[in-house]
N, C-alpha and C positions, 0 to 999 in steps of 0.2 A: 438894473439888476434883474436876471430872472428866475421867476420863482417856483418852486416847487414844482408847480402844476406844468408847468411847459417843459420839466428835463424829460428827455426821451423823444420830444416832437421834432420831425424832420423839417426844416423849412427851406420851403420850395420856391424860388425865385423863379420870377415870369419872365417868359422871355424876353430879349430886350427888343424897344420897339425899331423899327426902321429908320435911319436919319438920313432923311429924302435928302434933304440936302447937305449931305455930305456925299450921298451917294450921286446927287447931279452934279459936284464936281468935280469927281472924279470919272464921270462921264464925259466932260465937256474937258474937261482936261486926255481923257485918253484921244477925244477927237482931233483934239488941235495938236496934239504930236504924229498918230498916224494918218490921218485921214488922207486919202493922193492926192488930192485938188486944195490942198492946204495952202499955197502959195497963189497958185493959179486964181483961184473961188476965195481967199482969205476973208474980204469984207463980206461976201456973202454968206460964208458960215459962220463970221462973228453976230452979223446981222442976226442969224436963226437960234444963234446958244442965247443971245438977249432976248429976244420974241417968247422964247420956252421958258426960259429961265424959271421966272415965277411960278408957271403952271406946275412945273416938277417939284420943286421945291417945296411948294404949298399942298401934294397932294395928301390925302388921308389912307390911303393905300396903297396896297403894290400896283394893282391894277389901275389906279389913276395915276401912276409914275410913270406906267410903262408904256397906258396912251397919249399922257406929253411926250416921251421920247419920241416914239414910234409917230409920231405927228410930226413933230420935228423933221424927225430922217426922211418923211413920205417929199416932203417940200426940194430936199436935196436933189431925190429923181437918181439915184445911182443904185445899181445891183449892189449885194454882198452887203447892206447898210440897215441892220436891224436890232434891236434892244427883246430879249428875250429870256422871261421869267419863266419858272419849271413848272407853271401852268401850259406851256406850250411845247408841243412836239420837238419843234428847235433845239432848245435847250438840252435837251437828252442826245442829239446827233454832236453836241457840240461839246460835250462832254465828252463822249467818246474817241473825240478829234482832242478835247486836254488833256485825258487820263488815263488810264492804264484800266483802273480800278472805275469805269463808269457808271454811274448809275442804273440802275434800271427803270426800264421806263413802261407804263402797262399799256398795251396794247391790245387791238383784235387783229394786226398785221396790217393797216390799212392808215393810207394819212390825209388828213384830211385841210379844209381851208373855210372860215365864217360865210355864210351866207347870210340873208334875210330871215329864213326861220329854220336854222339849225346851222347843219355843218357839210360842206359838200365834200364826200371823196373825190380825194384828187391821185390818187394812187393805190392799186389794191396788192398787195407782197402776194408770191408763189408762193401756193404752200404751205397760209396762213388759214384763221376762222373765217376772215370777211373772203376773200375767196371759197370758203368752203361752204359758205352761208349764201353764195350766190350775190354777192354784192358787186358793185360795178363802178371804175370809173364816170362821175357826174349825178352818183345819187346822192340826196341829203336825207343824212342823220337827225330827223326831227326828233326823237327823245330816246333814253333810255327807263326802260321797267316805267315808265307812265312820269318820268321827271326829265328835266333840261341833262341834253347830251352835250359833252364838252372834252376833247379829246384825249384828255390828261385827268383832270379831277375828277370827272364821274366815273372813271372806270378803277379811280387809286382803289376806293373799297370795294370792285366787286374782283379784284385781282384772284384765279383759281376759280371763279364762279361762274355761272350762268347768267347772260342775259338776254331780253328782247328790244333789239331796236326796231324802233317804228320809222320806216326809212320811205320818202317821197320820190317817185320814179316816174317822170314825166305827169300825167296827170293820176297816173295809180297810189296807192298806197299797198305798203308791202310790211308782213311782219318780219324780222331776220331773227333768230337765235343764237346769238356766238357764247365763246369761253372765251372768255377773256383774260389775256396774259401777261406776264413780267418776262425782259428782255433789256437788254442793253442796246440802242440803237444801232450800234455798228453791226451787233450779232445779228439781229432782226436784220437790216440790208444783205448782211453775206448771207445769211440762209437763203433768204430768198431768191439769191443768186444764184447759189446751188439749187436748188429747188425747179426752179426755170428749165433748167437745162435738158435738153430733149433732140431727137431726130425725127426729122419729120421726114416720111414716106410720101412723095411727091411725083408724079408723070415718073415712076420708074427711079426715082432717085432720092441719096438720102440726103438731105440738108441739115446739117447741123443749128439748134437755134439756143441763144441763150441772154439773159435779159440782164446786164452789168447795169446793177440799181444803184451803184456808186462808184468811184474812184480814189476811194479815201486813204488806203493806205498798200503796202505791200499782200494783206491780206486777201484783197481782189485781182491784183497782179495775179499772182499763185493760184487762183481758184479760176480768171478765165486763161492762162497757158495751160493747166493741169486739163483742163474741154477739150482746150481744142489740140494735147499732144495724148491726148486720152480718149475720150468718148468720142469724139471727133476723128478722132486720127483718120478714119475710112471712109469719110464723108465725102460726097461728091462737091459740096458748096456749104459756106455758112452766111446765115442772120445774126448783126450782132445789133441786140438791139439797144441802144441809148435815148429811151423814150423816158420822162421823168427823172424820177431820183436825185440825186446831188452828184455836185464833181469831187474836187480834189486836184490831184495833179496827172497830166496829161501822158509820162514820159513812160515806157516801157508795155502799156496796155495795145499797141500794135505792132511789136517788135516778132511774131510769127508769123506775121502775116507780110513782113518784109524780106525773112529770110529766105534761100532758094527751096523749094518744096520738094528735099531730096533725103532719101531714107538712108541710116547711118547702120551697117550691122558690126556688130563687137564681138569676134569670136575668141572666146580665152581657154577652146581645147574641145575637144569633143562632144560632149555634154552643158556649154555654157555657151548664152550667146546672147548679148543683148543686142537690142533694136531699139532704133533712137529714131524719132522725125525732127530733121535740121529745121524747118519751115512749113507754115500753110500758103501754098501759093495759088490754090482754085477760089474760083469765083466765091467774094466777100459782097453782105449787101448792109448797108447801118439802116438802120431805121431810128428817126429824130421825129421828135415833136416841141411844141411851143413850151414841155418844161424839162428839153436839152439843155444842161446851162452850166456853165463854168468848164471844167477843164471837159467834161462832154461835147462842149462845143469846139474846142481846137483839135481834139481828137477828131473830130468829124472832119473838120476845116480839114487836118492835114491827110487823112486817107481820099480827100475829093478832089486835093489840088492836088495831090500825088498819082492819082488815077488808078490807086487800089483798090478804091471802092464806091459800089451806085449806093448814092444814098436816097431811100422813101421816106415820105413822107410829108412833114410841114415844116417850117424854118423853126430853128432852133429860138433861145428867150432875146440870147444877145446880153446875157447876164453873164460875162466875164470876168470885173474888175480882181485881182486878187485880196484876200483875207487870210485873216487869223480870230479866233476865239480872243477874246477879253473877258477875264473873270471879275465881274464888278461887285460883288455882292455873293454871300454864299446859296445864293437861289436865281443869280441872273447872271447870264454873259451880254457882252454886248460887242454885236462886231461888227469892223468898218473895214470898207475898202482902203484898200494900201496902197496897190499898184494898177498901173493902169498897164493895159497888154496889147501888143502888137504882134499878129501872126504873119509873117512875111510882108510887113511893112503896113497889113491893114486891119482895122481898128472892128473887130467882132461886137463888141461893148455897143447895145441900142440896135447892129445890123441883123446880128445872129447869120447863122447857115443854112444856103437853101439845098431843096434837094435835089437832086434831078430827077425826079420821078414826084410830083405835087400830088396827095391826094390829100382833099381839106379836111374830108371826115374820116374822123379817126375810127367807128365805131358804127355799126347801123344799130336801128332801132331794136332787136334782137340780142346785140350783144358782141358781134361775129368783128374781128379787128379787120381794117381794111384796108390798115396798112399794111399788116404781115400777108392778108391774102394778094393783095398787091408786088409785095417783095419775093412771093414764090412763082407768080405772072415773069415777073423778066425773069428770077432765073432758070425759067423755063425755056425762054429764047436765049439764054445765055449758054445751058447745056443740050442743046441739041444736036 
């Protein structure tokens, strides 16, 4: 019975705890229905769900759940095969690819990967703070305001604030100041894509260059046709660059650059007249690096064997198998490879794409890309 004293008190139930193992097998259960080498690999991924089994089961939190998973999948050796809690960048792009309504994820425009003592950028968004702070692909993110930097959690509380990262750059140390922000993953990738987008004044000519950081949905479709039947239209040649970022799917991201490059005029009477460009059909150059991967990479494959386009650079990951998001948890996805792909009969997965134009360093000590100053080299021999 309750008495007196307690009418009026709200009582507040603690959250409920996590049930590791119900959540491992429901994990191990999502593998053995989709995973592609499930017939092929069978004893060997039953081998590896028993080897974990325990470790998951028995952990005491997220983070030791999600490095038995993730230890797990590392043994598998396949792209597209990851367990990822909203402690990680991941999870927020993957959300975006679930829902409509996705999360937001805080940010300084920049993504990054563990190192030995912090976090190295592995990508810096147009357009963003870590760009505007002077940050660079291959620095590490040794702390933030004088505590442990960590890509998602330390920035949740400084969302709209200032901070300083104390960031390791070869043998320097460097102070950065960002703002750091809230964003939806998908939205953060499209801006940045817009943001990219430029002519570059070249030996007398304008190049059109633009940096497609995804391929995720009709939204990037729309934003690089809208370049290059837009900004682009007058351009002598373009850079399209597919260096980092994620894929998606491959199909209609080079459908102007197949059509004939012939100008449409619409006239409906004295005073109206539209102009339309059918096609871009002058010199294309891709630019790919070792984290080209997924539907970037057959994009690439098919403009190389088709001979629309030179590509610079270094071979793509060879990270092709296809995916889907799995919601396992209301704070984790987990996603496996489904299918395995073949692009005109050959197997990109492990080989990735090379380019015809190799140049190993992506970046000199300065800063200066040398792949793009590379990609404006030929097509300089290209339009002469």
């Amino acid at each position: 019975m309750v008495t007196s004293a307690l009418l009026g008190l709200v009582l507040v139930s603690s959250p409920a705890a996590d049930d590791f193992g119900k959540l491992w097998e429901q994990c191990a259960q999502s593998i053995r229905g989709q995973y592609w080498a499930r017939k092929t690999r069978g004893p060997e991924m039953e081998a590896l769900l028993k080897k974990y089994a325990d470790r998951a089961k028995g952990a005491k939190s997220r983070a030791e759940f999600s490095a038995a998973v993730n230890a797990m999948i590392d043994e598998f050796k396949d792209s597209h095969f990851e367990f990822l809690g909203d402690d990680r960048q991941g999870y927020y792009l993957f959300d975006g690819l679930a829902r409509k309504e996705a999360t937001p994820m805080p940010h300084i425009g920049a993504w990054f990967k563990p190192a030995s003592d912090g976090y190295t950028v592995t990508m810096v968004l147009d357009g963003f703070e870590a760009e505007r702070a002077g940050l660079r692909k291959g620095d590490v993110i040794v702390s933030i305001d004088g505590e442990e930097f960590t890509p998602v959690t330390s920035l949740k509380p400084r969302v709209d604030k200032q901070a300083t990262l104390k960031v390791r750059r070869g043998s320097q140390t460097l102070d950065a100041k960002v703002e750091v922000g809230s964003k939806p993953a998908m939205d953060l990738f499209l801006e940045a894509t817009r943001n990219s987008a430029r002519v570059i004044e070249d030996d007398g000519k304008k190049i059109g260059y633009v940096h497609l950081w995804t391929q995720a949905n009709e939204r990037f479709i729309n934003a690089l046709h809208g370049l290059v039947y837009g900004k682009f239209r007058d351009t002598d040649a373009m850079i399209l660059d597919l260096r980092d970022g994620f894929g998606g799917r491959p199909e209609a991201y080079a459908d102007p650059f197949f059509r004939p490059d012939v100008k449409l005029e619409w006239n409906f009477g004295e005073r109206t007249t539209m102009r339309q460009d059918f096609g871009y059909g002058r010199p294309l150059i891709v630019l790919i690096n070792e984290g080209s991967r997924s539907a970037k990479e057959v994009l690439s494959f098919i403009l190389k064997k088709s001979g629309r386009a030179t590509l610079v650079g270094s071979t793509t990951a060879g990270d092709v198998l296809g995916t889907g998001p799995f919601r396992v948890a209301d704070w984790a996805y987990l996603e496996i490879p489904m299918v395995d792909l073949k692009v005109d009969g050959e197997r990109i997965e492990r080989a990735g794409v090379t380019p015809h134009f190799p140049v190993p360093q992506e970046h000199d000590d300065a800063g200066n890309d040398l792949h793009l100053a590379k990609a404006l080299e030929v097509l300089r021999g290209k339009l002469k």
